[in-house]
C-alpha positions in Angstrom: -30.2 26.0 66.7 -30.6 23.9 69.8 -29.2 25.1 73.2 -29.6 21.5 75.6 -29.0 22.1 79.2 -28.4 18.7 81.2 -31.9 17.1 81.9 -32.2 17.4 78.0 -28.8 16.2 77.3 -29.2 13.1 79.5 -31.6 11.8 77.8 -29.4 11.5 74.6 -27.8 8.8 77.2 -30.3 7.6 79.4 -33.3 5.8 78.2 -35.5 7.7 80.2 -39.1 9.7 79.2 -38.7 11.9 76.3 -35.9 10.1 75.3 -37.2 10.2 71.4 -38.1 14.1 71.7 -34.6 15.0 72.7 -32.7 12.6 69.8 -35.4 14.2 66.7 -34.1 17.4 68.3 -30.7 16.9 68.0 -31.1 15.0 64.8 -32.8 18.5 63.3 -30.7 21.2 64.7 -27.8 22.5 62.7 -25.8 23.5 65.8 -26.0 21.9 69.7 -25.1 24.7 72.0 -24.4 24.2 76.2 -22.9 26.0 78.8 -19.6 24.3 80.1 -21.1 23.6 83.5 -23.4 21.3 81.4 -20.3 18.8 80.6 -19.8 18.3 84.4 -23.6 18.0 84.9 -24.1 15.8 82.6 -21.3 13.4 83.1 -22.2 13.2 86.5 -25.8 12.5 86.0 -24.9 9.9 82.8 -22.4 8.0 85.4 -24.6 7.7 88.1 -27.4 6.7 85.8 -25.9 4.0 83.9 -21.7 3.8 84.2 -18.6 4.4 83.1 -18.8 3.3 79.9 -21.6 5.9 78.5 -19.8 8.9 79.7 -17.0 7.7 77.2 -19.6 8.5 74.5 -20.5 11.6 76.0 -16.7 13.2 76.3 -15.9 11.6 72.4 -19.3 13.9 71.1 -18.3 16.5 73.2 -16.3 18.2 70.5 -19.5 18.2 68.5 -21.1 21.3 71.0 -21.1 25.0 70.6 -19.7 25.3 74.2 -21.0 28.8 76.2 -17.9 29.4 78.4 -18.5 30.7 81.9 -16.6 33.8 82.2 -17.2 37.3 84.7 -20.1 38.4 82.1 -22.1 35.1 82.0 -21.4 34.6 85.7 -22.6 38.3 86.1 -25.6 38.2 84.3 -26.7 35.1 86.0 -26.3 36.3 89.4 -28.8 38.8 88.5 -31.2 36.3 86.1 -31.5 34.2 89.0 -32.6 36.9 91.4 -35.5 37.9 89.3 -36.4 34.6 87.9 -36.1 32.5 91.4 -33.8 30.3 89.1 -31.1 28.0 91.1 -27.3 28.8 90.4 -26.6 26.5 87.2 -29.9 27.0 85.7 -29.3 30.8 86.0 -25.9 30.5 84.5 -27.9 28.0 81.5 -29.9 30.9 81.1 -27.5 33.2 80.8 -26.0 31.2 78.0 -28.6 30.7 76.0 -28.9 34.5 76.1 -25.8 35.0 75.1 -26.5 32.9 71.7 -28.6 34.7 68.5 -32.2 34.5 69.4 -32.8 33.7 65.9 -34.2 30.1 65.5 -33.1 29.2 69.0 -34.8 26.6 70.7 -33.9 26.0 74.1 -34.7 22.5 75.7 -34.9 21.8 79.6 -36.8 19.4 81.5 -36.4 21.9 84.5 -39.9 24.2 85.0 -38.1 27.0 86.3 -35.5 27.3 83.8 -38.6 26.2 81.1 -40.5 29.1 82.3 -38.1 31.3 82.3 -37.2 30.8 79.4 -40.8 31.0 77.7 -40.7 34.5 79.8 -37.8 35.5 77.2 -39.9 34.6 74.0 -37.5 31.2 73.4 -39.0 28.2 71.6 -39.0 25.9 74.1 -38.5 21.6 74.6 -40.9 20.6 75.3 -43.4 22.9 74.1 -45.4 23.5 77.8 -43.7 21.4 80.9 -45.6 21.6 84.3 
């Protein structure tokens, strides 16, 4: 199982560094798990990057993704993850998520070092392996 938050899912997108890390990933996993707030995030980040017409193959593989809703639970328990982890609001609330998923065979990919470290603090596999 893969959770993705958005600097991993980006790079499915955007031929940026790592690029071929992130697509073996994906090719591997058996599931692709996000939090919703990853959609807007990555959408955004996808559009600005490189246009419209990518983000139309985002939203049509969409469907494809065990989606974490954010609901008073996952908001709650990222209020408090990001207090003791020094973790900013949506990386928190990706945290929370990939929490919330069977820690069994989970690997959990970010390009962010907080959320990275944080979640190497857990005992998740993480993608990359070290960062920072």
């Amino acid at each position: 199982m893969l959770y993705l938050d958005a600097s991993a899912l980006v790079k499915r997108y955007v031929d940026e560094e790592d690029r071929d890390v992130i697509l073996r990933a994906m090719e591997k996993a058996r599931t692709w798990s996000i939090c919703r707030i990853g959609y807007v995030e990555t959408v955004r980040a996808v559009a600005l990057a490189v246009g419209e017409r990518v983000v139309k193959r985002v939203e049509s593989e969409w469907p494809a993704f065990n989606v974490i809703e954010v609901d008073r639970d996952l908001a709650e328990h990222a209020a408090r993850l990001s207090l003791s982890n020094e973790l900013r609001a949506l990386d928190a609330l990706h945290l929370a998520a990939a929490l919330a998923l069977p820690a069994k065979d989970l690997t959990v990919a970010t390009w962010d070092v907080r959320l990275h470290r944080a979640a190497r603090d857990r005992g998740f596999a993480t993608l990359p392996a070290a960062l920072g």
